[in-house]
C-alpha positions in Angstrom: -16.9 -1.2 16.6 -13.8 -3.3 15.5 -10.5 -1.1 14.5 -8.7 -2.1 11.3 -5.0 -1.6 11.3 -2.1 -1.1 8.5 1.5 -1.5 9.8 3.7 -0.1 6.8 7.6 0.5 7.2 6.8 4.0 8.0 3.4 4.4 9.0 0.5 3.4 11.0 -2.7 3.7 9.1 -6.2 3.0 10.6 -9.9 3.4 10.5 -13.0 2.1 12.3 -15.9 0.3 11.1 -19.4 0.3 12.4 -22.3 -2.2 10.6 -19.7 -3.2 7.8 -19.2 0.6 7.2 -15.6 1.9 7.5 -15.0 5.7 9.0 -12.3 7.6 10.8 -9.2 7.1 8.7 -6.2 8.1 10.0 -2.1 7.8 9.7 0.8 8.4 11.7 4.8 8.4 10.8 6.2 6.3 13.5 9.6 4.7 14.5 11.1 2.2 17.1 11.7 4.8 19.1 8.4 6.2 19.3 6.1 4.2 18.5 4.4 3.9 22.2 4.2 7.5 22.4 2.3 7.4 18.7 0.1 5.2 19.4 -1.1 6.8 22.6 -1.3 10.0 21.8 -3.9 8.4 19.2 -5.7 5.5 20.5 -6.2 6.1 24.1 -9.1 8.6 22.7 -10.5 6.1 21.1 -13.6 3.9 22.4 -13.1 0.5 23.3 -12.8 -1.8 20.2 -14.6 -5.3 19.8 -12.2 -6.7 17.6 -8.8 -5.3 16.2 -7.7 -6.9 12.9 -4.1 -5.8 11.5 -2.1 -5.8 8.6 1.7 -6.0 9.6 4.9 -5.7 7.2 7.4 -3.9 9.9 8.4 -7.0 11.5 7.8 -8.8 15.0 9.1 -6.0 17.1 6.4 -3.6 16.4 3.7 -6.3 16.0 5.1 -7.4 19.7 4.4 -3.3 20.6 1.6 -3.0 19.2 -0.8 -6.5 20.4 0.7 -5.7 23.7 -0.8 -2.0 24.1 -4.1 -3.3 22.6 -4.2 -5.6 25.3 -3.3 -4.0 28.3 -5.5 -0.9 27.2 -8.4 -2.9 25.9 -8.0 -6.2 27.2 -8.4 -7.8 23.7 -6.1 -10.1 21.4 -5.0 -8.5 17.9 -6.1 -10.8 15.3 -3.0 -10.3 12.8 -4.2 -11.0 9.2 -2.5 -13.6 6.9 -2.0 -14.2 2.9 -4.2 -17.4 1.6 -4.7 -18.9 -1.4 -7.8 -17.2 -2.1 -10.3 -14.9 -0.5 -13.1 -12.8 -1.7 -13.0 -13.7 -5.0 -9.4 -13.5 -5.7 -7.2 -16.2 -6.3 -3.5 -16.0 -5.2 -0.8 -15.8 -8.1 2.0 -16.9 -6.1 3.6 -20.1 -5.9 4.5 -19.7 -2.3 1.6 -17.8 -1.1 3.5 -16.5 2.2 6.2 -14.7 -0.1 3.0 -12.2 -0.7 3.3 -9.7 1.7 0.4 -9.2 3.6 -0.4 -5.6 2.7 -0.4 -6.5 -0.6 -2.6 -9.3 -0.7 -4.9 -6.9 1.1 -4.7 -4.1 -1.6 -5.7 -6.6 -4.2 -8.6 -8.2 -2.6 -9.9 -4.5 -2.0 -8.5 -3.7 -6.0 -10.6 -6.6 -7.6 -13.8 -6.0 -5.7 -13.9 -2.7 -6.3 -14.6 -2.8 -9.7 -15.0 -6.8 -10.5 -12.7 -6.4 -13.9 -9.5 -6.9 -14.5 -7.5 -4.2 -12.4 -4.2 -3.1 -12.1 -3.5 -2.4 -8.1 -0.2 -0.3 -7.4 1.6 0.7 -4.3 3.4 3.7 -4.2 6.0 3.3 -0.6 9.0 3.0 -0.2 8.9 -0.4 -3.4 6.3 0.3 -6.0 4.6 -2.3 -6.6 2.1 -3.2 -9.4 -0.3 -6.5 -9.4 -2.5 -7.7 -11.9 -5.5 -9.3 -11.6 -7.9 -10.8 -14.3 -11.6 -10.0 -14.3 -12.3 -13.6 -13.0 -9.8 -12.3 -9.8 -7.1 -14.8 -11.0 -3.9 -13.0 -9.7 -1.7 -13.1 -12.4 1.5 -11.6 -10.5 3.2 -8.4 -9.7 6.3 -6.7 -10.4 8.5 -5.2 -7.3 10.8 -2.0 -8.2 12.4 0.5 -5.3 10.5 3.7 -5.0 11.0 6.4 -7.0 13.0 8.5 -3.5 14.6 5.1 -2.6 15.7 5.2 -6.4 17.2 8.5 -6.3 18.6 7.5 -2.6 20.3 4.6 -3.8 21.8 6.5 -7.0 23.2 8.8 -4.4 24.6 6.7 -2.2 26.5 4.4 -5.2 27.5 7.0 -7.4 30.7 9.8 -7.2 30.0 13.3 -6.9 26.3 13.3 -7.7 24.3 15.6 -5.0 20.6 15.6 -5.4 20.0 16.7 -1.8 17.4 19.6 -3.2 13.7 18.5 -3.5 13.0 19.9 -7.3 9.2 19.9 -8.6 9.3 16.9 -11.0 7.7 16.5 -14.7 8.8 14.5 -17.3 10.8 16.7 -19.4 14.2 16.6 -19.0 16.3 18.2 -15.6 18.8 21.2 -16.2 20.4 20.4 -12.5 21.6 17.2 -11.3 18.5 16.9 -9.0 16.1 18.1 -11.6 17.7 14.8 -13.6 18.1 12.2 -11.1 13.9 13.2 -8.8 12.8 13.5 -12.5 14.4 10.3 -14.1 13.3 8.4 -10.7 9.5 9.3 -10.9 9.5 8.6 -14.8 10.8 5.2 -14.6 8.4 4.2 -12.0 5.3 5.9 -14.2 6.7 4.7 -17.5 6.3 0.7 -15.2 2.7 1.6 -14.7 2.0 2.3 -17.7 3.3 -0.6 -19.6 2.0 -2.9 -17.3 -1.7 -1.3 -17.3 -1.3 -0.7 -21.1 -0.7 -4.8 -21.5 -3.3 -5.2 -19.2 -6.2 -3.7 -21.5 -4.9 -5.7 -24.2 -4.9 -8.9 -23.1 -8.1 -8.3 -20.8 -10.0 -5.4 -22.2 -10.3 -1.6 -22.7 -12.4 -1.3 -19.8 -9.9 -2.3 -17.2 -8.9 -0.3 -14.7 -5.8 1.0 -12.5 -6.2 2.0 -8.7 -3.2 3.6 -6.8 -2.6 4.2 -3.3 0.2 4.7 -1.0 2.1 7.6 0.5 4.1 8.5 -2.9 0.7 8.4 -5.2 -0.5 11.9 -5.7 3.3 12.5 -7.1 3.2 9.7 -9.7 -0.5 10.2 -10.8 0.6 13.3 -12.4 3.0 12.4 -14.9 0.6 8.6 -15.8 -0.6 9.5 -19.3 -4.2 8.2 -18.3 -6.7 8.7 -14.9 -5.5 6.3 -12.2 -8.3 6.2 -9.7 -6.5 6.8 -6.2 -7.6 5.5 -2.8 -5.2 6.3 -0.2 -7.1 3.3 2.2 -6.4 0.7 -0.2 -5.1 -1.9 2.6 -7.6 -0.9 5.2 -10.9 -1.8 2.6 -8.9 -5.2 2.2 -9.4 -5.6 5.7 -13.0 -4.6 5.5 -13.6 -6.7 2.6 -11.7 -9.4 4.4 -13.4 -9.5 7.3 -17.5 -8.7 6.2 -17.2 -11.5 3.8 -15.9 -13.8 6.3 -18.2 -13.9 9.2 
């Protein structure tokens, strides 16, 4: 059994995989503080792994926290995943390969072979961020906006006398209150993104591509896109999969 791993800013996500088959997602919010006591609580259940593979984007500390409980409880070294040039069919965009976050790369090796077309892979977190990839898996690039709470965070925290503290249902028509306005105007930028970018995308690589979204702000966006985005919430881990079946 190896245990796949995906390190975001704010959660831990991961699943196991017997025989190239991947099963038992799960995901915790974690923080510096209580990390250990996270990971315990949901690991120490589980059986011994042969391999752990992870994807990391919170830094060395928690890397540091997490290899370190692997290997005192299992007795095993974390392999820690890293961006290439190409892998599994996909060919890196980027000039500077290692300015690809990791989590990323992972999402659009697991986009692209999904489907084998040209795709359209976005990340809902705490960034949005949309990548395109031909139907030959050339990476064309990506574009990197905050997240549509970080948005309205950000608005808050630079602006005089505008409160949206409330949590309104969003929709695209326009707000009546200040919050209404600002959680409204925040989720249709990001969706009005998506759909420009997936809208060029069928034009310059066909009507039959397609747009996957994950990530923990998804579900919210998918319901004002004026088209189906297919969601999978496990985007990074089936990178890892991917990854790692078509490697040994």
């Amino acid at each position: 059994m190896n245990l796949y791993v995906d390190i975001g800013n704010s959660r831990i996500k991961w699943a196991q995989a017997n025989s190239e088959l991947i099963h038992s997602y799960d995901a915790y919010f974690y923080n510096k503080d209580n990390i250990i006591d996270r990971v315990e609580s949901t690991w120490k259940i589980l059986p011994r792994p042969d391999q752990v593979f992870i994807s990391n984007v919170a830094g060395e500390v928690v890397a540091n926290i997490i290899s370190s409980y692997i290997e005192n409880s299992w007795s095993i070294s974390a392999t820690f995943l890293s961006v290439s040039k190409e892998a599994v069919g996909v060919i890196n965009g980027y000039n500077e390969i290692n300015q690809l976050g990791i989590d990323r790369w992972l999402a659009i090796i697991a986009g692209w072979n999904l489907y084998q077309k040209a795709v359209c892979v976005v990340d809902c977190g705490t960034a949005l961020t949309v990548d395109v990839i031909t139907a030959t898996g050339q990476h064309k690039g990506g574009y990197i906006v905050p997240g549509s709470r970080l948005m309205a965070e950000v608005l808050n925290g630079r602006t005089h006398l505008i409160n949206s503290e409330a949590n309104p249902k969003t929709s695209r028509h326009p707000g009546t209150i200040t919050s209404e306005c600002i959680a409204n105007g925040a989720l249709g930028a990001t969706a009005a993104l998506i759909e420009s970018v997936f809208e060029h995308l069928k034009r310059e690589y066909g009507k039959d591509s397609q747009c996957v979204i994950t990530g923990g702000g998804a579900d919210e966006i998918r319901e004002l896109l004026s088209f189906d985005a297919n969601y999978e919430p496990h985007l990074v881990l089936i990178g890892i999969a991917t990854l790692i079946d078509n490697s040994s």
